[in-house]
C-alpha positions as CSV (number, residue, x, y, z in Angstrom):
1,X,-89.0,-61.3,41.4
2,X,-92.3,-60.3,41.7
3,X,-95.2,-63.4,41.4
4,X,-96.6,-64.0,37.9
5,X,-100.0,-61.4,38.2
6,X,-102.8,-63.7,39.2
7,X,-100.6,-66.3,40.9
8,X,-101.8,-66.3,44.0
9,X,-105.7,-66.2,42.5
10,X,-104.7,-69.3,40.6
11,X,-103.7,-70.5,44.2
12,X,-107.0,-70.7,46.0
13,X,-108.5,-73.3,43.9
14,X,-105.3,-75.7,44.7
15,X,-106.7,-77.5,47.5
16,X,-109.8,-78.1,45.0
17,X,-107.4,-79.5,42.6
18,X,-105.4,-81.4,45.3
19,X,-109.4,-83.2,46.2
20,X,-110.2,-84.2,42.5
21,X,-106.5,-85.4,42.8
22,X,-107.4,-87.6,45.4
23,X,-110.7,-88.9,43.8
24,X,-111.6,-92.4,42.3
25,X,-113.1,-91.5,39.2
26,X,-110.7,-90.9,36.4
27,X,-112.5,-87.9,34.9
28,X,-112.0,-85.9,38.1
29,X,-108.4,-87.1,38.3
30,X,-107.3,-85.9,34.6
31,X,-108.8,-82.7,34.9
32,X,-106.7,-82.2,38.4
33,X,-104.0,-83.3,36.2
34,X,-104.4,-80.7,33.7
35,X,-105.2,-78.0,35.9
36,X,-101.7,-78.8,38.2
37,X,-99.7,-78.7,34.7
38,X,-101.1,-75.4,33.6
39,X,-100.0,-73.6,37.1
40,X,-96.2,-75.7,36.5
41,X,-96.0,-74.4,33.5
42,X,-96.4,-70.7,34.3
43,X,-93.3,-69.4,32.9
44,X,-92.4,-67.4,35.3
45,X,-91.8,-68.2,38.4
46,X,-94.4,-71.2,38.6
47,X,-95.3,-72.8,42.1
48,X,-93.5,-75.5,41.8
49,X,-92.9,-75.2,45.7
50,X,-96.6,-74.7,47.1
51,X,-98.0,-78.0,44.6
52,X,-95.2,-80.3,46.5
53,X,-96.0,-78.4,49.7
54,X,-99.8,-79.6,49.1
55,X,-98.9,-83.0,48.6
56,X,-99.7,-84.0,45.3
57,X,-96.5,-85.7,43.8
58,X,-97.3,-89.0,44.9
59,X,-100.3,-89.6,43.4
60,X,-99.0,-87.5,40.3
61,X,-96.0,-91.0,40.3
62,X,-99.0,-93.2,40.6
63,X,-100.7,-92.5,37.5
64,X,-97.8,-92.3,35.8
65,X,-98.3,-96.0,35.9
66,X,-101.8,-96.4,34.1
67,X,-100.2,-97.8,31.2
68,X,-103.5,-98.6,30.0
69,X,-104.7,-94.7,30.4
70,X,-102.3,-92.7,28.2
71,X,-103.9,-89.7,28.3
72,X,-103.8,-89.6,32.3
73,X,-100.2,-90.8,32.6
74,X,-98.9,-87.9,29.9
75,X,-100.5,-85.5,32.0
76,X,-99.2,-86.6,35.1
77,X,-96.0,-87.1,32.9
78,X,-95.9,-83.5,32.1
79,X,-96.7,-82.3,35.6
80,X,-93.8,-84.2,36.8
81,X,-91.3,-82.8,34.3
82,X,-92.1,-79.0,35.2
83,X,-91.7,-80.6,39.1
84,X,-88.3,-81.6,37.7
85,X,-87.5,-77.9,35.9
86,X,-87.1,-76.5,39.6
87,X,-84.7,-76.7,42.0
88,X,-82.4,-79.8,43.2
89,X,-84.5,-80.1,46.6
90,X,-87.7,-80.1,44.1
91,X,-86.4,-82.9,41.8
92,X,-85.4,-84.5,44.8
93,X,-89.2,-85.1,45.9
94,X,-89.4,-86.8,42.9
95,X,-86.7,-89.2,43.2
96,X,-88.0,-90.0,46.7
97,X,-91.4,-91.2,45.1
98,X,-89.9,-93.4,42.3
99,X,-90.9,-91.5,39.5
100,X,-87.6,-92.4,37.8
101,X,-87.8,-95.8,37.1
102,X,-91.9,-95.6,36.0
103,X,-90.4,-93.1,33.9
104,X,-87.5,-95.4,32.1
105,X,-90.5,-97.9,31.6
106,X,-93.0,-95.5,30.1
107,X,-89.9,-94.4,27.2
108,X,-91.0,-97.9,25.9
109,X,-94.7,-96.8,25.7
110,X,-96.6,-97.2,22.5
111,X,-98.0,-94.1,23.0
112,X,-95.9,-91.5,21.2
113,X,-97.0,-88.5,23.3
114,X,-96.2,-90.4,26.5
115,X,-92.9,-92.1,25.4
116,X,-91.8,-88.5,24.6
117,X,-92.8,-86.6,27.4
118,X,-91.5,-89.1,29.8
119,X,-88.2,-88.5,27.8
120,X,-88.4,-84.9,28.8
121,X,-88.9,-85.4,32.3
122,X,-85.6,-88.0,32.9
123,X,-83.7,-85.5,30.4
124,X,-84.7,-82.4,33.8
125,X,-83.9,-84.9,36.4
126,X,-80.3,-86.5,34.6
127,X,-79.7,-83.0,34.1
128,X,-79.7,-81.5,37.5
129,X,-76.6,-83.3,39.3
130,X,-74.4,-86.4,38.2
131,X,-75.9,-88.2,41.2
132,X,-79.2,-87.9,39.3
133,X,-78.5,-88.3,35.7
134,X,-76.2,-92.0,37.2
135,X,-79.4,-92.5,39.0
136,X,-81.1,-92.5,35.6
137,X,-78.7,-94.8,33.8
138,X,-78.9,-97.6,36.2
139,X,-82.0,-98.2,35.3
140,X,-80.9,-99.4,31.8
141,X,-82.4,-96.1,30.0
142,X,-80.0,-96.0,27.1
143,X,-80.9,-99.4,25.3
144,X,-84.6,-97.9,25.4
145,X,-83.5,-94.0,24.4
146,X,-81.5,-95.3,21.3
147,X,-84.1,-96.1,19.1
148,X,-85.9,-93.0,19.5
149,X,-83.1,-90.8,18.9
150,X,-82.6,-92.6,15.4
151,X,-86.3,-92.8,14.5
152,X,-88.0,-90.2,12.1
153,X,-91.1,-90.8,13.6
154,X,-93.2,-87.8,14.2
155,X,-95.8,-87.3,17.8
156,X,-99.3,-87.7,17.7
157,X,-101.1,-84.6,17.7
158,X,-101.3,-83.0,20.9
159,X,-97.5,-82.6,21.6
160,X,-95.7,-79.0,21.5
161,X,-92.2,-78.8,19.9
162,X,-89.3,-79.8,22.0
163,X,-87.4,-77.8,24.6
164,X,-84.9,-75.2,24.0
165,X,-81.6,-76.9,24.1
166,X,-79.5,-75.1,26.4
167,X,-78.6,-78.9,27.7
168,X,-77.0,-78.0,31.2
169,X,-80.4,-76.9,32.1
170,X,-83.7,-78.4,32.9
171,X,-86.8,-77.4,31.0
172,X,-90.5,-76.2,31.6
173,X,-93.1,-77.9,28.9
174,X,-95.0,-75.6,28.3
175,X,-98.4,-75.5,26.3
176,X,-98.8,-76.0,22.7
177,X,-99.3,-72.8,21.1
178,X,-103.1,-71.6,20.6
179,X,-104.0,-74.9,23.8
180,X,-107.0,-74.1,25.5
181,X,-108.2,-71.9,28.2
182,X,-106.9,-72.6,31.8
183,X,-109.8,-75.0,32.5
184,X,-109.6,-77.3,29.3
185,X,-107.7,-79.6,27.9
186,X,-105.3,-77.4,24.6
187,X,-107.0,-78.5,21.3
188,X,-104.5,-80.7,19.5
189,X,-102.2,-79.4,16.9
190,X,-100.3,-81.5,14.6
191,X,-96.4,-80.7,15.1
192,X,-93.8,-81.4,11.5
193,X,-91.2,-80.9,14.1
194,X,-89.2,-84.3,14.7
195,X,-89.6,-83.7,18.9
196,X,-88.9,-87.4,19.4
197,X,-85.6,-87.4,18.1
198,X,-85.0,-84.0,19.6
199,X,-86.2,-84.6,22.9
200,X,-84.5,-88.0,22.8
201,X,-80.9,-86.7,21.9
202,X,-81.2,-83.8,24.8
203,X,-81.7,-86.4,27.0
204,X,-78.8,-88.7,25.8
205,X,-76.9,-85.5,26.2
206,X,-77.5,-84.8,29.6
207,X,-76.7,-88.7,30.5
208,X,-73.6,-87.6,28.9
209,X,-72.3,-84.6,30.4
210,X,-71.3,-84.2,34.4
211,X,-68.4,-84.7,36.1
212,X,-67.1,-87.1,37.6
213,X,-67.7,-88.6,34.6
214,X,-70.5,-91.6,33.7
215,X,-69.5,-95.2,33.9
216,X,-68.1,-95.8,29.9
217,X,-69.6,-99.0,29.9
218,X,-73.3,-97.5,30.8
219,X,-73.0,-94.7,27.6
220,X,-70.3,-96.3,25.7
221,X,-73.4,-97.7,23.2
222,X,-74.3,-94.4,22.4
223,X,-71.4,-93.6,20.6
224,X,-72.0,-95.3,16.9
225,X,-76.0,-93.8,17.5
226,X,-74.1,-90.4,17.8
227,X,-71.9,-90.2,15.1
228,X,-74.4,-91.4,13.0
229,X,-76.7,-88.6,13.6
230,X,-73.6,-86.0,13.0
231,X,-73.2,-88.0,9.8
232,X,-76.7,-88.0,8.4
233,X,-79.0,-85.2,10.8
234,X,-79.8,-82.1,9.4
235,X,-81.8,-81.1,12.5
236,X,-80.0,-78.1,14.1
237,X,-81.2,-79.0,17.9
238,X,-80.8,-82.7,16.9
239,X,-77.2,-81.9,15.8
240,X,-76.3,-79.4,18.9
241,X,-77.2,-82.1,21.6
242,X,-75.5,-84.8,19.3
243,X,-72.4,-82.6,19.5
244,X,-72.3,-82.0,22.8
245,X,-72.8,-85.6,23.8
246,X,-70.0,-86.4,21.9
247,X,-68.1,-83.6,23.6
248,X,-68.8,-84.3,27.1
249,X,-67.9,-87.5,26.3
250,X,-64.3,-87.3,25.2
251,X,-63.4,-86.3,28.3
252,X,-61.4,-87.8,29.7
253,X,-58.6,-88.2,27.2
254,X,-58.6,-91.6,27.7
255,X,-62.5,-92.0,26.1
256,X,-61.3,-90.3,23.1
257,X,-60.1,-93.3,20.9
258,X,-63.6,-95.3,20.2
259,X,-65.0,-91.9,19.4
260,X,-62.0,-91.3,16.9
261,X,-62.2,-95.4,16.1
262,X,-66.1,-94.7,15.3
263,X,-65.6,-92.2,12.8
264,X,-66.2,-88.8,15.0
265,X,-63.6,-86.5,13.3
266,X,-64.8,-86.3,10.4
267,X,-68.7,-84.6,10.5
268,X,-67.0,-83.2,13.4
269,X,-64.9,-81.1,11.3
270,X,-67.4,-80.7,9.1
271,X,-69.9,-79.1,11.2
272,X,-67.2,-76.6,12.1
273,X,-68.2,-74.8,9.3
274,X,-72.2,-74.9,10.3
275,X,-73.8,-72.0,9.6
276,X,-75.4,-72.0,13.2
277,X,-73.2,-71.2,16.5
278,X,-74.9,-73.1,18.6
279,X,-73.6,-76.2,16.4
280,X,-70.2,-74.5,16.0
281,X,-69.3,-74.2,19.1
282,X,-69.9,-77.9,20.6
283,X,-68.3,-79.0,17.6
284,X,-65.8,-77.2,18.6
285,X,-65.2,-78.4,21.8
286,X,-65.3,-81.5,20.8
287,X,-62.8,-81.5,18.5
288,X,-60.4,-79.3,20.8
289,X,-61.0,-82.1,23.3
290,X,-59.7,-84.7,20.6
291,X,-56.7,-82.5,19.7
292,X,-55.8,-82.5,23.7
293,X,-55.7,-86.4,23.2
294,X,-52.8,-87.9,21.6
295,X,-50.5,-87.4,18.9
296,X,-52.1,-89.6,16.6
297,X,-55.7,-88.4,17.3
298,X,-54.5,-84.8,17.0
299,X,-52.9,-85.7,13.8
300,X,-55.9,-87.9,12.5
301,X,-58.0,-84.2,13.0
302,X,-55.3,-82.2,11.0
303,X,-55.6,-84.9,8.1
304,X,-59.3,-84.5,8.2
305,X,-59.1,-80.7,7.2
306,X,-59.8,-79.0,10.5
307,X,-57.6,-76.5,10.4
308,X,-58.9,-74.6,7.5
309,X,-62.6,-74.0,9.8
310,X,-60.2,-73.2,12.8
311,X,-59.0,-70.6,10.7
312,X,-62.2,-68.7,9.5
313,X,-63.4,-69.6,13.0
314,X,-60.5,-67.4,14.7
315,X,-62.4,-64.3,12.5
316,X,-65.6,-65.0,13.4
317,X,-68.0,-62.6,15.4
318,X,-68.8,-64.9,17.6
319,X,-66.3,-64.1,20.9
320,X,-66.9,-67.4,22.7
321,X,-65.9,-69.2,18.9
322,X,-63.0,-67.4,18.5
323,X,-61.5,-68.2,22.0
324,X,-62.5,-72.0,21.7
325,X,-60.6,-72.1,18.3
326,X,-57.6,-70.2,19.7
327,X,-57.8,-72.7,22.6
328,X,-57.8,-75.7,20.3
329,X,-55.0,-74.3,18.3
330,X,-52.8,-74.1,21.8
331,X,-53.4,-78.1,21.8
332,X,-52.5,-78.7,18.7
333,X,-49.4,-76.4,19.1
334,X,-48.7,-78.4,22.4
335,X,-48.0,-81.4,20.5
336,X,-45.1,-82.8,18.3
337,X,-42.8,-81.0,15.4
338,X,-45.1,-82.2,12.9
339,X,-48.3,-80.6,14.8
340,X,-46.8,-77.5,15.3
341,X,-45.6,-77.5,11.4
342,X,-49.1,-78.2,10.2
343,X,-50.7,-75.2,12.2
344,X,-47.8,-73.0,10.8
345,X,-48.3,-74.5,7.1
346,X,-51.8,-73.7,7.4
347,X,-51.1,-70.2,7.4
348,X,-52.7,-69.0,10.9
349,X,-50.0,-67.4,12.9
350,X,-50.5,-63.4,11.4
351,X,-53.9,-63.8,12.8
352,X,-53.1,-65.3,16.1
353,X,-50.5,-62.3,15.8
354,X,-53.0,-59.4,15.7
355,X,-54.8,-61.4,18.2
356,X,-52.5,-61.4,20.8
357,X,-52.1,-57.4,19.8
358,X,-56.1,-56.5,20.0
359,X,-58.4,-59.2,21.7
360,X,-59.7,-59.0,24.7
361,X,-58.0,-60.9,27.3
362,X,-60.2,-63.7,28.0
363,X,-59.4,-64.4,24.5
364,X,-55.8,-63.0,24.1
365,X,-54.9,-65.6,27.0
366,X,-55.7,-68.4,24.5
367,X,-53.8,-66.9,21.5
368,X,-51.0,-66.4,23.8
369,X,-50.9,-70.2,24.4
370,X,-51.0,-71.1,21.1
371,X,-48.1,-69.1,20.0
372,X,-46.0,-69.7,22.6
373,X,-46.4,-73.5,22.4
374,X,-45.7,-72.9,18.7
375,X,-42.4,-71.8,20.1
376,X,-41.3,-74.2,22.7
377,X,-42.7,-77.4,20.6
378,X,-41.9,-76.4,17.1
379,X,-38.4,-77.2,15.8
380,X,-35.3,-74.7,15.7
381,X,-36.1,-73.5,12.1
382,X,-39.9,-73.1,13.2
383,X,-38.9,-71.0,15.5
384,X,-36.7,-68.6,13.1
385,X,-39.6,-68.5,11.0
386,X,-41.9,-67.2,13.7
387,X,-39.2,-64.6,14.6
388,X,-39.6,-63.3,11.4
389,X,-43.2,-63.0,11.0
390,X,-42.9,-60.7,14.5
391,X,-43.9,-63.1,17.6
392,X,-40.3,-62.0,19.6
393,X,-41.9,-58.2,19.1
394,X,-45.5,-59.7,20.7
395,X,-44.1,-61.6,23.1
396,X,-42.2,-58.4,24.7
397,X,-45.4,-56.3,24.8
398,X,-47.0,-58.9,27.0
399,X,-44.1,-59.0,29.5
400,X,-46.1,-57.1,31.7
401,X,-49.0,-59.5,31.6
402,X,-50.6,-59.9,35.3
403,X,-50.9,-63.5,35.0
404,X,-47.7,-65.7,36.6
405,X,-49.2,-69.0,34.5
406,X,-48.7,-66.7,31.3
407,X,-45.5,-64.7,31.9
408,X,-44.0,-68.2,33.1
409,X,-45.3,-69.5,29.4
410,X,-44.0,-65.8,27.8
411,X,-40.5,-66.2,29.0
412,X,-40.1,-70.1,28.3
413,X,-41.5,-69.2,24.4
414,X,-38.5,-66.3,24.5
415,X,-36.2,-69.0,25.7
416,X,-37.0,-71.1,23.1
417,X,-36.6,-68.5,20.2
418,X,-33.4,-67.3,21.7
419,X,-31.7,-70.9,21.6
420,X,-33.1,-71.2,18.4
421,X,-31.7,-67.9,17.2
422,X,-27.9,-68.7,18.7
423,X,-28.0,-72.5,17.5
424,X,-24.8,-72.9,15.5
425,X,-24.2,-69.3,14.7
426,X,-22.2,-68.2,17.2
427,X,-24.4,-65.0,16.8
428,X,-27.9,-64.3,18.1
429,X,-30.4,-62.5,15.7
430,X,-32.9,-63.2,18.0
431,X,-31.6,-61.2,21.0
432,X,-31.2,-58.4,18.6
433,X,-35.0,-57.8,18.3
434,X,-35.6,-58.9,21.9
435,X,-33.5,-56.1,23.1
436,X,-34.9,-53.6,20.6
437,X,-38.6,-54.1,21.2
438,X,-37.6,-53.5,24.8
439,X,-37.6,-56.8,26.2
440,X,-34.2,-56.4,28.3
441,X,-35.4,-54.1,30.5
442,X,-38.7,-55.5,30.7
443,X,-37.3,-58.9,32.1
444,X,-34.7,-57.0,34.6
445,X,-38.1,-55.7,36.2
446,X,-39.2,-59.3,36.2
447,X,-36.5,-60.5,38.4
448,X,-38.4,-58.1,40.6
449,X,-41.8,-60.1,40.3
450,X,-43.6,-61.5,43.6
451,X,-43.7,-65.1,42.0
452,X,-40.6,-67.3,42.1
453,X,-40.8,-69.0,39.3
454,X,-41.5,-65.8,37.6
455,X,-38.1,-64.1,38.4
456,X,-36.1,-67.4,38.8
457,X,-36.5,-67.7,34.8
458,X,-36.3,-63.7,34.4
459,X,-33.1,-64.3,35.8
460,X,-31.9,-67.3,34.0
461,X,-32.6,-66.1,30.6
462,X,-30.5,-62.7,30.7
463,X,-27.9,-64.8,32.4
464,X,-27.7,-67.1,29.4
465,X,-28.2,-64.4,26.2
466,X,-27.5,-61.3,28.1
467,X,-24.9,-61.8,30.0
468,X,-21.6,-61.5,27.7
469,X,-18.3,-60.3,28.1
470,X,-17.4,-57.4,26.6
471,X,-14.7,-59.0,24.5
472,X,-17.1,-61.3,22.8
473,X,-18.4,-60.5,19.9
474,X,-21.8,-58.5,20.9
475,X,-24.8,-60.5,19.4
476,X,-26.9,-57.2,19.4
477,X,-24.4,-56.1,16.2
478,X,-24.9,-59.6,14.6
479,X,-26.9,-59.4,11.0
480,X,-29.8,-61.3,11.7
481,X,-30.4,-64.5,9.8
482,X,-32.5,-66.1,7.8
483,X,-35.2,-68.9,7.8
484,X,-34.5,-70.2,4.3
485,X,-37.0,-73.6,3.8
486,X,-39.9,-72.1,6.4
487,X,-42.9,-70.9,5.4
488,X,-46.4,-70.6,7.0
489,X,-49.1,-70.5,4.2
C-alpha cells in the first residue's frame, strides 16, 4: 500500500522528536509524547517500524512510571498501545522493555484516563499470541480488571470512545474527534460513552480467548463478573466482549460446568434473540459450545428455551448465523433420545429440510449434520417420523456429496432409517423410497469411491436391505407404514 500522503514529511522531524524525547525537562518530554502518538496513530499504515527503529520505546516504558505525572504517563500510555497495534515482532519490543507489568500497575491508577488507556494497551498485547496475553495474566491483571469492567464510571474528559471490538485483533487509539492540530495537545471532550467498562471487558476477552487454552485457575474469577454483565448490561460492545469471553472460555468441554453452575445459559439464550449480530453470533457460540458439553448441560439449554431463537436464527439473513445455529443444532442432535426428541418437538426439521436442498455448502455441511445425527441418535419411531417428513429423499440427493466425512455421515443416517423402517415388520417402507428417489444406484456407484470407508459401508448397506432373494417377499412392494405417536411441532 502506498504511504499515508505526507508520511515521509511527518518523518523528518522524528529525530527532533526523538531529542525532546531524551530531554530532562518534562514540558519537552510531553510534547515528544504527543507528537510520537499522533504519527502512531495515522490510520493507515502508521510508522510504527521507523519510531522503534529510532529508539524511542524505552524511554516511552519509563514514563509510563511517573505515577505522579498523569498526563505524561497517558501519553506515553497511548504511544505504547498503537506500538502494540502492529505486528508480533513490534509488540515484542515492548515486552522486551517491561512495559507489561508498569502497565498491570498503572490499571490501578487513580487517574481514570490512565487506568483506561493502560487497559487498552495490555488488551493489544494479550491479544496478539497466547504466549503474550499468559504473559499478561501472571502478573495478577484480573483481580485489578474486575472492578472496572463492573463500574459505571465514566473517563475524565480527554478520553475518545473505546476500540472497535473485533476482539481477535489489536487496536489503534486514535484521536478524539475534533483533537487538535498535529502540534497540540486535542482539546478535551467530555465522552457519555461507558469506555471503561468497554475497554475493560475487551481486555478480559482477549485474556480469555487463545488456544492452548489459559490456566482456569488464572480466569476462573472472571466468570460470576461475566454472567453478571450478560445479566444486567445493556451495552452492545460491553455485551459482545462479555459473550465472547464466555465463549472462548467453554472450551474445553470440561470448563463448561461453572459457567452452566454460575448461571450462563440463561441471558445466554436470551441474547440469542438480540437485535444486533455482533451479539448474536458470540452468543451463539457460546451456547453451541455448551450443547457439545454433556447431556445434562445440553438439556439444561433446551429447558431454558433455546431452541425457539435457534429456530428464527436458522432464517435469518445473516449467513455466518444461520450456519452457527445449524451447527449447534448437529450437537444437540448428537446427543441422547431425549435431545434429539426435543429438537424434533420443536418443530425445526422442514427447515433444516430445504436447507440441506438450497444453502450454500458451507452451510448445507452443517444442516446435513444435524439431520443426520437426528437419524442415527433419535429412537426407531424418530426415525419413521423423519422418513415421512422427506429426509430418506434429501439424503439420496446428496449421495454425490464430494466430501468422504459427509457421505460416511450420509450413509450411516440411511442405515439408521432403513433398520428403523424393517424393525418388526418383516417389511421395509423405508427401502421403498430409498430406491425410488434413486438411491440404489447412487450407492452401487459408491462402492466405486476412492475412500475405504466410503465403499466398505456402500457395500454393507445394499448387502443388508438390498440384497434379497427373489422368493422373499420384495420390500419395495411393501405399503409403507406409519409413524402413529410422532410429531415434530
Amino acid at each position: 500500500e502506498a504511504p499515508e500522503p505526507g508520511l515521509a514529511e511527518t518523518l523528518k522531524s522524528l529525530p527532533e522528536d526523538v531529542q525532546l524525547l531524551n530531554s530532562d525537562d518534562r514540558g519537552q518530554q510531553l510534547e515528544a509524547c504527543i507528537r510520537l502518538r499522533k504519527l502512531l496513530s495515522i490510520e493507515r499504515n502508521p510508522p510504527i517500524a521507523e519510531i522503534i527503529e529510532a529508539g524511542v520505546v524505552p524511554r516511552l516504558v519509563q514514563f509510563l512510571h511517573c505515577f505522579d505525572d498523569p498526563m505524561l504517563a497517558f501519553e506515553a500510555a497511548w504511544a505504547v498501545t498503537n506500538v502494540a497495534s502492529g505486528t508480533s515482532e513490534h509488540t515484542r519490543v515492548l515486552l522486551d522493555n517491561g512495559a507489561v507489568p508498569v502497565l498491570v500497575q498503572l490499571a490501578l491508577h487513580e487517574d481514570s484516563n490512565l487506568r483506561e488507556q493502560s487497559m487498552w494497551a495490555l488488551g493489544n498485547i494479550a491479544g496478539d499470541s497466547p504466549r503474550c496475553r499468559d504473559l499478561v495474566l501472571s502478573y495478577g491483571v484480573v483481580p485489578r480488571l474486575l472492578p472496572q469492567c463492573e463500574s459505571c464510571e465514566q473517563p475524565r474528559a480527554g478520553t475518545s470512545a473505546g476500540p472497535s471490538h473485533l476482539s481477535s485483533h489489536p487496536h489503534v487509539y486514535q484521536p478524539p474527534p475534533g483533537g487538535g492540530q498535529a502540534n497540540l495537545v486535542a482539546q478535551p471532550l467530555l465522552s457519555a460513552a461507558p469506555t471503561m467498562q468497554r475497554n475493560a471487558t475487551w481486555l478480559l476477552s482477549n485474556l480469555c480467548r487463545g488456544k492452548p487454552p489459559p490456566r482456569w485457575a488464572l480466569v476462573e474469577p472472571t466468570v460470576p463478573v461475566l454472567v453478571r454483565l450478560l445479566q444486567r448490561q445493556t451495552d452492545d460492545e460491553v455485551l459482545t466482549d462479555a459473550c465472547w469471553a464466555i465463549s472462548y472460555l467453554s472450551e474445553p468441554p470440561e470448563r463448561i460446568a461453572p459457567l452452566v453452575e454460575a448461571g450462563a445459559i440463561l441471558p445466554l439464550v436470551a441474547l440469542l434473540s438480540h437485535t444486533m449480530p455482533s451479539v448474536q453470533t458470540p452468543a451463539l457460540r457460546a451456547v453451541g459450545n455448551i450443547a457439545a458439553g454433556t447431556a445434562a448441560q445440553a438439556a439444561a439449554l433446551i429447558a431454558g428455551g433455546a431452541l425457539g431463537p435457534l429456530q428464527r436464527l436458522l432464517s435469518t439473513g445473516k449467513k455466518e448465523l444461520r450456519k452457527e445455529a445449524a451447527w449447534m443444532l448437529s450437537n444437540l442432535t448428537a446427543g441422547d433420545r431425549e435431545q434429539v426428541a426435543a429438537v424434533c418437538a420443536a418443530g425445526v426439521v422442514p427447515k433444516l429440510l430445504d436447507m440441506a436442498a438450497h444453502e450454500e455448502y458451507e452451510i448445507k455441511k452443517e444442516v446435513v449434520y444435524a439431520l443426520c445425527n437426528a437419524c442415527c441418535f433419535g429412537s426407531a419411531q424418530i426415525a419413521c417420523g423423519l422418513a415421512q417428513l422427506g429426509i430418506v429423499v434429501r439424503l439420496c440427493d446428496l449421495l454425490e456429496l464430494p466430501d468422504a466425512s459427509l457421505l460416511l455421515a450420509v450413509l450411516e443416517a440411511l442405515e439408521a432409517l432403513l433398520r428403523a423402517g424393517g424393525d418388526g415388520f418383516g417389511i421395509n417402507p423405508h427401502a421403498r423410497l430409498v430406491d425410488e428417489a434413486g438411491g440404489c444406484e447412487k450407492i452401487e456407484a459408491l462402492q466405486m469411491h476412492e475412500n475405504p470407508e466410503v465403499f466398505e459401508k456402500a457395500q454393507a448397506l445394499l448387502e443388508a436391505f438390498f440384497g434379497a432373494d427373489e422368493d422373499e417377499e420384495d420390500p419395495l412392494t411393501a405399503p409403507l407404514a406409519t409413524a402413529e405417536g410422532f410429531s415434530f411441532g
